[in-house]
C-alpha positions, -999 to +999 in steps of 0.1 A: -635-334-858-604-354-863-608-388-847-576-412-836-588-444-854-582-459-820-612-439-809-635-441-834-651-472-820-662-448-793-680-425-812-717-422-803-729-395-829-712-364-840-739-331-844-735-304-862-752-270-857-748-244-879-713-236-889-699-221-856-704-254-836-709-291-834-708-316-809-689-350-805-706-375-784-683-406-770-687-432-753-664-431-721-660-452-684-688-438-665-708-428-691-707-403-725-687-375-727-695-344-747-670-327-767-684-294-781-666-271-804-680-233-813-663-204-827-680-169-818-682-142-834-655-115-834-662-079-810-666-060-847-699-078-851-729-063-841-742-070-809-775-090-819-753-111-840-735-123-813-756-122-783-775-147-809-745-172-811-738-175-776-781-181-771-777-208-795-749-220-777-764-219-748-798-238-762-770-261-779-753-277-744-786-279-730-800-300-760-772-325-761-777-352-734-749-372-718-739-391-683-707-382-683-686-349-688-694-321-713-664-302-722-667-268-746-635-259-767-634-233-791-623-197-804-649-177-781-635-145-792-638-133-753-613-113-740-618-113-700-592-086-691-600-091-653-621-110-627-648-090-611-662-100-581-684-129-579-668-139-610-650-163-589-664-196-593-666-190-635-631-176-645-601-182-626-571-162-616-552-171-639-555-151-677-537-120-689-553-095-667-558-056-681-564-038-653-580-002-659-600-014-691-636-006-693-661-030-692-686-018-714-719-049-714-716-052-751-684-069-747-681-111-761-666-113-717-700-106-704-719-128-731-696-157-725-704-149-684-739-154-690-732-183-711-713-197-678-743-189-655-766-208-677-747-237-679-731-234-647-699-236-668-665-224-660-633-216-683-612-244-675-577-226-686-583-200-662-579-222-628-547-238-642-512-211-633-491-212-659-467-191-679-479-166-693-470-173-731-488-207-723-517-191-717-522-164-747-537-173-783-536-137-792-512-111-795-521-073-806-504-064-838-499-030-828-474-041-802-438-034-809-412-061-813-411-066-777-396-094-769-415-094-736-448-112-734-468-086-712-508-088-700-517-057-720-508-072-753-518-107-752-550-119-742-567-158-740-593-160-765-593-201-773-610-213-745-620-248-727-654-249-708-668-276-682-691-278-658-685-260-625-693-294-606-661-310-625-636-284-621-625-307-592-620-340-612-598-313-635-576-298-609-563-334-594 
């Protein structure tokens, strides 16, 4: 974590886990806010391994205790390509959509689903309409020097998390 030396004086504990997360705990009005960081495994690794991080993930928020917000930021390597339905109150409208790709279960999309349902968590970045070059962090090599930024080559893979309960203090 990098810390404004204006903050630091609000720092509660910082905890590690593991080298794919940690968590930042501050002390804020209302109570302590939770910043988490994680970075998931990529889709080329096996299934186990990464149905594994997002378990310890999950274990992870639940462990960490705080009165105030917990907010989840990271590289979750989770390309949603659409929302299904009753995917509604977890990922917004608004992400690179790919309509016509299959959803195999195996995908990082459906682990970091369950993640959500778990942790009654939602992806933040989703609910917010903006640009769409505002809202990619990746872009597939294979794409020609279009100067276009379309859905079918760019996707959202750095992602913020709260809980569904806060989306509203997020939105205003």
């Amino acid at each position: 974590f990098i810390v404004h030396p204006d903050v630091c004086k609000c720092v509660v504990s910082i905890r590690p886990q593991g080298p794919r997360m940690s968590a930042l705990k501050l002390r804020t009005p209302g109570g302590k806010t939770v910043v988490f960081v994680a970075y998931a495994p990529h889709g080329g690794k096996s299934f186990e391994a990464r149905k594994c991080f997002y378990q310890k993930l999950s274990t992870f928020w639940h462990s960490v205790s705080c009165h105030g917000l917990k907010i989840l930021a990271g590289d979750l390597n989770s390309r949603l390509y659409q929302q299904l339905p009753g995917e509604e109150q977890y990922f917004g409208s608004f992400f690179p959509h790919v309509p016509g790709k299959k959803l195999v279960p195996e995908l990082n999309r459906f682990l970091l689903l369950e993640f959500c349902v778990q942790c009654n968590a939602s992806v933040l970045n989703t609910f917010f309409d903006k640009p769409l070059a505002e809202q990619v962090t990746y872009r597939e090599l294979a794409t020609p020097r279009a100067a276009a930024v379309t859905e079918k080559s760019h996707t959202m893979l750095d992602i913020f998390l709260v809980p569904s309960k806060s989306l509203h203090l997020c939105k205003s």
